[in-house]
C-alpha positions in Angstrom: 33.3 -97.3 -67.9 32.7 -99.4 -64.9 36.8 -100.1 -65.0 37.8 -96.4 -65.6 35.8 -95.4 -62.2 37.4 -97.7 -60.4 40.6 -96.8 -61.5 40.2 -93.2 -60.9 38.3 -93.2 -58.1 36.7 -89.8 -57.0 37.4 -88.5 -60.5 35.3 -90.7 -61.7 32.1 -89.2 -60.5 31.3 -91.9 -58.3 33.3 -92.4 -54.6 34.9 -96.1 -53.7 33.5 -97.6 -51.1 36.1 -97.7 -48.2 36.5 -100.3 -45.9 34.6 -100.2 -42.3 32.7 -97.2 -44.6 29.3 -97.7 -42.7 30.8 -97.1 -39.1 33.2 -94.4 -40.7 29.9 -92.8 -41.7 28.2 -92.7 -38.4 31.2 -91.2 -36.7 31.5 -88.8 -39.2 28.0 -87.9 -38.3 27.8 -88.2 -34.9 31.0 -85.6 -34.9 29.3 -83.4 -37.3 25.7 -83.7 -34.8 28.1 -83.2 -31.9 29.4 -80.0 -33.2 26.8 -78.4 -34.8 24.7 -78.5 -31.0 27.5 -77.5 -29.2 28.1 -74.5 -31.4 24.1 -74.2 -31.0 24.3 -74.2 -27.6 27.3 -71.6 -27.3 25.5 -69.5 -29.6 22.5 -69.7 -26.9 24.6 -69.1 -24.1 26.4 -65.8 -25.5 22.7 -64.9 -26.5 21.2 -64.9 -23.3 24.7 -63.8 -21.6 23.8 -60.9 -23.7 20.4 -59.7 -22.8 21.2 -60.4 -19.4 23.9 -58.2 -19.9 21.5 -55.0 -21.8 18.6 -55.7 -19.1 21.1 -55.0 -16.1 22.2 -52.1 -17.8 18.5 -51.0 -18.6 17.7 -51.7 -14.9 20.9 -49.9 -13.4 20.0 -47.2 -15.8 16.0 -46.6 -14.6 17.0 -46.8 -10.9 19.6 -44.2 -11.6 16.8 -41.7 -13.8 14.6 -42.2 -10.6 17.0 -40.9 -8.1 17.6 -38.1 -10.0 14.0 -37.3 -10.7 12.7 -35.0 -8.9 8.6 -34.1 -8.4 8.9 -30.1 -8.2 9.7 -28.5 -11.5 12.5 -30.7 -12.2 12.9 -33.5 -14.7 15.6 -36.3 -15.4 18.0 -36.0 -18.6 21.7 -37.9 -18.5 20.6 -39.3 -15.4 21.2 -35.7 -13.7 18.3 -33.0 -12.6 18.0 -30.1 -14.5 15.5 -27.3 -14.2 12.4 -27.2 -16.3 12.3 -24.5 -18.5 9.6 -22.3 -18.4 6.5 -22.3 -21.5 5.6 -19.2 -23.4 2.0 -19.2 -21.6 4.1 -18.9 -17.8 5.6 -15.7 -17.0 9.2 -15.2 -16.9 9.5 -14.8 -13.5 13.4 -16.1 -11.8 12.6 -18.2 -8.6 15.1 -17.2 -5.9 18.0 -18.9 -4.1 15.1 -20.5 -1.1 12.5 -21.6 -3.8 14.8 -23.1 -5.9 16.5 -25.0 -2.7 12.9 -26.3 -1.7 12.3 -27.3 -4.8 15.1 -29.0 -5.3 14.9 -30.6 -2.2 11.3 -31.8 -3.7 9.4 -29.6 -1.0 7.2 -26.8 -0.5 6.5 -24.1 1.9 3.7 -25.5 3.5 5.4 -28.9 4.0 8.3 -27.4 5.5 6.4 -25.1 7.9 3.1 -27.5 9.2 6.1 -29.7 10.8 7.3 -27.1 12.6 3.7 -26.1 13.5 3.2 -29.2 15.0 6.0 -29.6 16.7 5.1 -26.6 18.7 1.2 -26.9 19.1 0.4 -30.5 18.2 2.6 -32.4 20.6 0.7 -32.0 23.2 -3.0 -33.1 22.0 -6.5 -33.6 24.3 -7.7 -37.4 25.0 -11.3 -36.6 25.3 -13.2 -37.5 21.8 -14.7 -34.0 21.8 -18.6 -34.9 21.0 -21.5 -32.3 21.7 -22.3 -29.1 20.4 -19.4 -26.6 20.0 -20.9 -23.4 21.8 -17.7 -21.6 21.8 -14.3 -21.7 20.0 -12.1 -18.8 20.3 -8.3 -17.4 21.0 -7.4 -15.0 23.8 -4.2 -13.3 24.1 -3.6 -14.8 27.4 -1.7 -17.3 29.0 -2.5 -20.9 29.1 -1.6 -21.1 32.7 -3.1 -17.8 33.7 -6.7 -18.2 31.7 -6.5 -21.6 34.1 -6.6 -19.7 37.0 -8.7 -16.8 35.9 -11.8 -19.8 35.7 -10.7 -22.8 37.9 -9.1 -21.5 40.9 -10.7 -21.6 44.4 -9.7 -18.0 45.2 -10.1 -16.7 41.4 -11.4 -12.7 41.7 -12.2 -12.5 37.8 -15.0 -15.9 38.0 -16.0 -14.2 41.5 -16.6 -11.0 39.8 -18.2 -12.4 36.7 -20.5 -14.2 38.8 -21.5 -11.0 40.5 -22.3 -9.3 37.6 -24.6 -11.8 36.7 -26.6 -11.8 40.1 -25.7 -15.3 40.8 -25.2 -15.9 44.5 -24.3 -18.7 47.0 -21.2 -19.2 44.8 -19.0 -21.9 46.4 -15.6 -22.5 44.7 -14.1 -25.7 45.9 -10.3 -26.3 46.1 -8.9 -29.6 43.4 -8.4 -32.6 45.1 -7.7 -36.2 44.1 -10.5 -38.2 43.4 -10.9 -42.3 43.8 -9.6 -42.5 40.2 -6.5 -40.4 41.3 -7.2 -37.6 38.5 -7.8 -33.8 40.2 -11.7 -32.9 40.8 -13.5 -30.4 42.4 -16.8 -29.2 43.1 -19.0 -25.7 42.5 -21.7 -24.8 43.9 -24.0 -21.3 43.0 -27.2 -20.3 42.4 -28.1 -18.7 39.5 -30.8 -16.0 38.2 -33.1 -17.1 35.2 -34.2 -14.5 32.8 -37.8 -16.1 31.7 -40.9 -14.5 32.2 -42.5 -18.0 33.1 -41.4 -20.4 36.1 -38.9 -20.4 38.7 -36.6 -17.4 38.6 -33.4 -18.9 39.7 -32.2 -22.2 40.1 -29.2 -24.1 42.2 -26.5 -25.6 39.7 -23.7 -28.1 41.3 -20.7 -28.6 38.6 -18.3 -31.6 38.8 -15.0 -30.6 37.1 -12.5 -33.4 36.4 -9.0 -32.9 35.0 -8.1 -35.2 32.2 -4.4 -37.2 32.5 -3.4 -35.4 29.6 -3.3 -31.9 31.1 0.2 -30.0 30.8 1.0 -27.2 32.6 1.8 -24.3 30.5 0.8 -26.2 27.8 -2.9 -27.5 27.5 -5.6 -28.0 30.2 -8.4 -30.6 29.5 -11.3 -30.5 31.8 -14.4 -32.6 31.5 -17.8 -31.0 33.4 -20.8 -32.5 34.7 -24.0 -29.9 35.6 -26.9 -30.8 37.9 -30.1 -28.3 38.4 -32.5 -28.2 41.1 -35.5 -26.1 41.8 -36.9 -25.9 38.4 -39.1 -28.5 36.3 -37.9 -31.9 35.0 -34.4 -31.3 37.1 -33.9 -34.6 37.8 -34.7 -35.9 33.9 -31.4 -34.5 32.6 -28.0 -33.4 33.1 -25.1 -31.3 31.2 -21.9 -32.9 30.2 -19.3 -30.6 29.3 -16.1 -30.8 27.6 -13.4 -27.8 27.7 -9.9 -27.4 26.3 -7.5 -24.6 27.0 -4.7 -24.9 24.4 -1.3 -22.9 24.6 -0.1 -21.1 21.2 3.7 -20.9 20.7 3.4 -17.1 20.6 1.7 -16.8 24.4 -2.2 -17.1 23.6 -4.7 -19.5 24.4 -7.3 -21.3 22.0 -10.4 -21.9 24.0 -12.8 -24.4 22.8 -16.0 -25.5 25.1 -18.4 -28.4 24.0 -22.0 -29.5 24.9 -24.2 -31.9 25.6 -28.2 -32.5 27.0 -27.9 -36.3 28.3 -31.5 -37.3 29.1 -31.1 -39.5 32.2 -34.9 -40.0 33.5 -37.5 -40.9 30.1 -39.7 -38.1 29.1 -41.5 -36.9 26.5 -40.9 -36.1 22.7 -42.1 -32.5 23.5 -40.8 -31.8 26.6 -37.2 -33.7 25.9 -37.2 -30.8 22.7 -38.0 -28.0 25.0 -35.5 -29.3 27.6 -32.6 -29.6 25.1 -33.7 -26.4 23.7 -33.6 -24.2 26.4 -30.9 -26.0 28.0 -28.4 -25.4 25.2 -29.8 -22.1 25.1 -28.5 -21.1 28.6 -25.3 -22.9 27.8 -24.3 -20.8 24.9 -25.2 -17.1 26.5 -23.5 -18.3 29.5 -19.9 -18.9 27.9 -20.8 -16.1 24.9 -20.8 -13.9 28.4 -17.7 -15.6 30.0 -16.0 -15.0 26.2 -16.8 -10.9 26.3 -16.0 -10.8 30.2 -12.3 -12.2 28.9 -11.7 -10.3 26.6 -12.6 -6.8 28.0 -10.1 -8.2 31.1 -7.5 -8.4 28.9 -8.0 -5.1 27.4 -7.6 -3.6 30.5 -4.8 -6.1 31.1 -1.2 -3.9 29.4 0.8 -6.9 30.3 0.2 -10.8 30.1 -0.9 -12.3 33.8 1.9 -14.6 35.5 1.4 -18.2 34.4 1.7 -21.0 36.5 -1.1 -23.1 37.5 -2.4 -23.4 41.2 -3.9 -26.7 41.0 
């Protein structure tokens, strides 16, 4: 048998040794190793080349849905924006040509119109950090530049006349001049009648009036106000600071705003700083609630708007 195998080889069932067969063997192997991790390797290669490839496209594909998407009623299929059609619950209602422009454009009225708004009325904004009590906040249908004049000129007949009708006398007006800081200040004097049934029954008032560096002409007016008494009792423990704003509307008016406050400057008492600060912000108010009513029956009487242009 051991003849026949030899003779016939690998029809024999058993192979023939060849010569050199153990190094033929280990290049045969090596090859086969060789091959088998290079087509590993390629196979890893297209792999990754592959999902590199998808996750581009998924990423080119989500940056493209998010520019089309769109916040206001819209929503994102094919990459395109196409209106959201309306449930059963909404009524049927057809949005015009502007609403659907604005809410294409992923905006709505009031976002389109406060910019505008501001624009006209918040470019020009006070400095002062308006604390104190707010005794009056208004709007008068009067010019910025003429309700300027009507209570800070020197030569002003309405503040004159106001004055009058409150029995105030002595009233001195000063004319605005520079100060040592360089900002515009003036000085008023007057003495005024008190309406209480106890005490003194007027008392002399001097008011410092300081224009702040943001004041515009025609546009906004910022005046800060310090008030001194004399003649009554405790005049020399306090004073009154005073902040007031005259703000110009686009349409021709005026927003008034006036702020308070008691600034105790000598110590006192609990009970006597309460009744100072009460009183004192007492007087305050029905002195500008009086000024407010004396405005605005002037410009009832007034057909026309005054001529603006500041005189200080």
């Amino acid at each position: 048998m051991e003849a026949l195998r030899q003779r016939f080889g690998k029809w024999g069932g058993k192979k023939t040794p060849r010569p050199g067969g153990a190094r033929a063997a280990s290049r045969s192997l090596s090859r086969s190793t060789t091959a088998a991790s290079s087509r590993s390797i390629s196979r890893q290669t297209t792999m990754s080349s592959v999902s590199t490839t998808r996750r581009r496209k998924t990423t080119r594909h989500t940056k493209a849905r998010a520019v089309a998407f769109d916040h206001n009623n819209f929503t994102v299929t094919g990459g395109k924006g196409k209106k959201r059609m309306s449930s059963a619950k909404t009524s049927p209602t057809r949005t015009s040509a502007v609403d659907y422009n604005i809410a294409k454009r992923g905006m709505t009225v009031v976002e389109m119109i406060v910019p505008i708004r501001d624009s006209l009325e918040g470019k020009y904004k006070c400095s002062a950090t308006h604390e104190g009590r707010k005794v009056l906040q208004e709007k008068l249908r009067v010019h910025v530049d003429a309700l300027f004049n009507m209570l800070f000129s020197a030569t002003s007949p309405f503040f004159q006349k106001f004055h009058e009708m409150r029995n105030s006398t002595d009233l001195k007006l000063g004319a605005w001049r520079k100060n040592a800081a360089g900002q515009n200040e003036r000085v008023i004097t007057v003495t005024v009648a008190l309406k209480g049934n106890v005490g003194p029954k007027v008392a002399k008032v001097t008011e410092t009036q300081t224009l702040r560096d943001c004041c515009r002409p025609g546009k906004l007016y910022s005046i800060d106000a310090t008030s001194v008494n004399a003649e009554i009792p405790y005049a020399d423990s306090f004073m009154v600071a005073m902040h007031l704003c005259l703000l110009g509307t686009p349409e021709g008016h005026t927003k008034i705003q006036v702020l308070a406050q008691v600034k105790i400057i000598k110590p006192v008492w609990a009970v006597v700083q309460s009744f100072i600060e009460k009183h004192t912000f007492a007087g305050v108010e029905e002195f500008f609630q009086s000024l407010y009513s004396a405005l605005v029956k002037d410009q009832r009487r007034t057909t026309t708007l005054p001529a603006s242009g500041s005189t200080y």
